[in-house]
Every structure is written in structure tokens, then in C-alpha cells.
PATIBA-386138 format. One line per field, with one value per residue (C-alpha): x, y, z; residue in three letters. Coordinates in nm, 4 decimals. Example, Ala and Ser with C-alpha at 12.3 -4.5 7.8 and 13.67 -1.06 7.14 Angstrom:
# PATIBA-386138
px = [1.2300  1.3670]
py = [-0.4500  -0.1060]
pz = [0.7800  0.7140]
aa = [ALA  SER]
END
This chain:
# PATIBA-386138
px = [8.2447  8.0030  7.9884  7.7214  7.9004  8.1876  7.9928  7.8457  8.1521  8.3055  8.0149  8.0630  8.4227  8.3853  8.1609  8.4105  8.6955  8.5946  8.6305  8.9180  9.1643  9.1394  9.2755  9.4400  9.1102  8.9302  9.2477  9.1678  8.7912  8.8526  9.0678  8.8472  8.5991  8.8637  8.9565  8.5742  8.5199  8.3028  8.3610  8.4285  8.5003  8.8745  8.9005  9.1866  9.3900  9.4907  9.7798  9.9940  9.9628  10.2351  10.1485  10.4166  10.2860  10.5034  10.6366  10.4667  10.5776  10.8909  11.1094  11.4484  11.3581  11.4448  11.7244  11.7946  11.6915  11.3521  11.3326  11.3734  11.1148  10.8807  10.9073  10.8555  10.4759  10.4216  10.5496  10.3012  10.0345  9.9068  9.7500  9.8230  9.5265  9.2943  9.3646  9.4022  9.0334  8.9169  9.1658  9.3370  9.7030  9.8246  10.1883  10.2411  10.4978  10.6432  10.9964  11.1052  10.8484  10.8485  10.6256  10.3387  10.3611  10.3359  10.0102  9.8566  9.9466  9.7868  9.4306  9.4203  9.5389  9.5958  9.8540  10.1851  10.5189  10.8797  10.9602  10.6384  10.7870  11.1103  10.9392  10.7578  11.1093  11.2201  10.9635  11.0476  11.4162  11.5057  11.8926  11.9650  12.1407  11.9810  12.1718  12.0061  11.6827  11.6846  11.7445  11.5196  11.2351  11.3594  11.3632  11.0110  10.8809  11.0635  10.9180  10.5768  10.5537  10.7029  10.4458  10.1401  10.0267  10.1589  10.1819  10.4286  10.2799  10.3953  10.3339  10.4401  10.2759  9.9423  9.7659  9.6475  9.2990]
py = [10.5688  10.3100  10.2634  10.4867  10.8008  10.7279  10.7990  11.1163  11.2392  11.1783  11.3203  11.6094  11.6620  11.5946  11.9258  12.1458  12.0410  12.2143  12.5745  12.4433  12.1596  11.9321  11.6129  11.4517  11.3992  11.2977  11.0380  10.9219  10.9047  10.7077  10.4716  10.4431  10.3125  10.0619  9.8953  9.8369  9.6631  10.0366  10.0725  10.4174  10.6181  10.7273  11.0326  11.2092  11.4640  11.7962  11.8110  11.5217  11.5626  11.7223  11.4508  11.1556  10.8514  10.6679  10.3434  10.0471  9.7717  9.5032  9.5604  9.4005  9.1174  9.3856  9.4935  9.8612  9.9196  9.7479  9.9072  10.2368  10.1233  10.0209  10.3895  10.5915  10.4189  10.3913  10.7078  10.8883  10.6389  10.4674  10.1946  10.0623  9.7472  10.0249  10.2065  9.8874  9.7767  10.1255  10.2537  10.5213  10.5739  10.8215  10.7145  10.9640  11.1879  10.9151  10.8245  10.5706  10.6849  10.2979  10.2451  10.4412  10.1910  9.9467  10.0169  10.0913  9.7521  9.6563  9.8470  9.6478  9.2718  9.2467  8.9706  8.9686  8.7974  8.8973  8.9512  9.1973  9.4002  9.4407  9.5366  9.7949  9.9500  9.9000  10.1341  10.3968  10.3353  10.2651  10.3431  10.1178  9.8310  9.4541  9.3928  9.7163  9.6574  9.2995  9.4558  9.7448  9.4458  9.2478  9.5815  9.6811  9.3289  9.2515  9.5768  9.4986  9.1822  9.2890  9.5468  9.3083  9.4444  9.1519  8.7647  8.5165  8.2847  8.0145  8.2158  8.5747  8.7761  8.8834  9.1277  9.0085  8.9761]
pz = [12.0195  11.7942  11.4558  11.4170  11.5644  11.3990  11.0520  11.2007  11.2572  10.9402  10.7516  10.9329  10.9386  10.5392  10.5458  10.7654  10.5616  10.3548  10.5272  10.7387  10.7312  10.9515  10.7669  11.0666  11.2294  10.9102  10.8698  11.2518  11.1494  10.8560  11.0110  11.2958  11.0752  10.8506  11.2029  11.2558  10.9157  10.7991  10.4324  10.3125  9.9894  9.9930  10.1094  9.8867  10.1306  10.0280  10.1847  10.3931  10.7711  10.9500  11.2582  11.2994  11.4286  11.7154  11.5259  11.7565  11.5991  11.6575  11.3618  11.5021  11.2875  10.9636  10.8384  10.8526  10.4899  10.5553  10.8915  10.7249  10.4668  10.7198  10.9365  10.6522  10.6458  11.0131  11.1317  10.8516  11.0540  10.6993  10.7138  10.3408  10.4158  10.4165  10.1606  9.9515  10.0156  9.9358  9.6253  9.7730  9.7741  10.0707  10.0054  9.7407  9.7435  10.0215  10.0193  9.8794  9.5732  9.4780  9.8013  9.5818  9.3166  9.4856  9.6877  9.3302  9.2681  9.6130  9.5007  9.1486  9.2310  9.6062  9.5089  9.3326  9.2755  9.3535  8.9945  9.0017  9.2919  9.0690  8.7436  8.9362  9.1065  8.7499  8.6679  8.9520  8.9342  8.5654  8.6004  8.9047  8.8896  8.8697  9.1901  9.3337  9.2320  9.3987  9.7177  9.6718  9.6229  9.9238  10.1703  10.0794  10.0817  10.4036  10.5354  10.4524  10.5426  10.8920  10.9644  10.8425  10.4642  10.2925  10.3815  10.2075  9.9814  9.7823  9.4197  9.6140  9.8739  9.9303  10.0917  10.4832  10.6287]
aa = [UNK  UNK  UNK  UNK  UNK  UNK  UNK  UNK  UNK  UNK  UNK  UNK  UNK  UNK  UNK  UNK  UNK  UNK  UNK  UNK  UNK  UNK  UNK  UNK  UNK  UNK  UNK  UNK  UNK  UNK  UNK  UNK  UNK  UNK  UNK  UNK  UNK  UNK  UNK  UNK  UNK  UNK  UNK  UNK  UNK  UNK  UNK  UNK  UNK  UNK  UNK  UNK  UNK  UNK  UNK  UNK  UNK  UNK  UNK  UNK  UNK  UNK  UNK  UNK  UNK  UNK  UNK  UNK  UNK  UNK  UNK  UNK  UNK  UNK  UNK  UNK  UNK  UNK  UNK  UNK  UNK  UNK  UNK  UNK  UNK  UNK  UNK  UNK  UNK  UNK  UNK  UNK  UNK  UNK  UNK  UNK  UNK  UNK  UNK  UNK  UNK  UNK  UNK  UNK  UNK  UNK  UNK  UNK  UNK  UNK  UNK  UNK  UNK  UNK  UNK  UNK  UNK  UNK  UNK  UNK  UNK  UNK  UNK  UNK  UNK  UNK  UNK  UNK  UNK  UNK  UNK  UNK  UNK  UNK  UNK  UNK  UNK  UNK  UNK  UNK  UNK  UNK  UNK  UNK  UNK  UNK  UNK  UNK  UNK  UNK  UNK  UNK  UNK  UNK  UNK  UNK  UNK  UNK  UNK  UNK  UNK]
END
């Protein structure tokens, strides 16, 4: 499948969507065309896929917080990258509902800070604990930074290539 095709057939499954649902193939469409550097308009899902994605990734470095983290985004097979470069925000209604804040964060800045990642599960979270709230930060940035979103730098993390 080129390039080409692949824009055919999202075109197209944009028009049937709209007399049937068939958002799992316009998600595989759309990502189709992220992994081949294709940029396209976020397409905003009615509903969130019943399809679980098999988790491919070597998470034994996380802890089973992160790891947890980490699953909820895989298994749902988003691609949080993508939907960074394009402004859309398919962890909605994802547990842990911080993760949804954060990729808004992702779409405007692409960058942030560890004290940024607490302010926004502040935001989420406002009767936890400081002491929860650190680790709430250091599971989803561990998480993230395990399954390739974010890299380490020396201000924070930022999104990857």
C-alpha cells in the first residue's frame, strides 16, 4: 500500500463513516499515514474503539504503576506522537484522566518540566496528596518515556522525533 492509496482510502472511509462506523479502520488509515510522515487533519472519533491492541513493547524496565500507565495507551493502540503533531487528543475519557491533560499539553508546547506534569495532575487530582501527586508525575512520565512519546532532557522531557 503507497502513500497515495493510503489517502484514497481515507478519503473514502471519511465518506462511509458517515452511514456506518467504521472508526477502527479510519484509526488504522490514519496511522498508516502518521508512520509514513502523511500529515492529516485529526479525525475526532465518535465513539472509542472496542479493539485492544497487543502491548509490543519491553516494559520490565517500569514499575507496575507506569506499566499500568503505559497499557492503558498501548492496548487502546494510540499513538500520542501523532496525535501531538496533528492536535487531537484520543485519550479522553482514558484512565488515568490525567493522561488527557497531558497530551493537550503535548499539542500546545511539545516540551515541559516535571513541576509542569504535577501542576497538571494538580489540576485533575486537586485533593491528592503532594506525595501522591509526585508519584502520579513520575508513573506517567516513566510510562511515556518507556513507550517513546517523551525523551529526557536536561530542562524536562520532550516530545521524540
Amino acid at each position: 500500500m503507497n502513500v497515495e492509496c493510503g489517502k484514497q482510502v481515507m478519503a473514502r472511509l471519511e465518506d462511509i463513516n458517515t452511514r456506518l462506523n467504521v472508526e477502527p479502520l479510519l484509526s488504522a488509515a490514519q496511522s498508516f499515514l502518521d508512520k509514513h510522515g502523511v500529515k492529516t487533519k485529526a479525525i475526532h472519533l465518535m465513539t472509542q474503539a472496542n479493539t485492544k491492541f497487543e502491548v509490543e513493547v519491553d516494559l520490565s524496565t517500569c514499575g507496575v504503576r507506569a506499566r499500568k500507565v503505559a497499557t492503558a495507551i498501548l492496548s487502546r493502540g494510540i499513538d500520542m506522537k501523532a496525535d501531538a503533531r496533528r492536535g487531537g487528543n484520543r485519550l479522553k475519557g482514558v484512565k488515568p484522566t490525567y493522561l488527557a491533560l497531558i497530551q493537550d499539553k503535548l499539542n500546545r508546547d511539545q516540551q515541559f518540566t516535571h513541576d509542569q506534569l504535577k501542576e497538571l495532575i494538580v489540576t485533575d487530582r486537586p485533593d491528592c496528596k503532594p506525595t501522591a501527586i509526585s508519584n502520579h508525575a513520575s508513573f506517567a512520565a516513566q510510562a511515556l518515556l518507556a513507550i517513546g512519546v517523551i525523551e529526557k532532557t536536561r530542562n524536562g522531557y520532550e516530545l521524540t522525533d
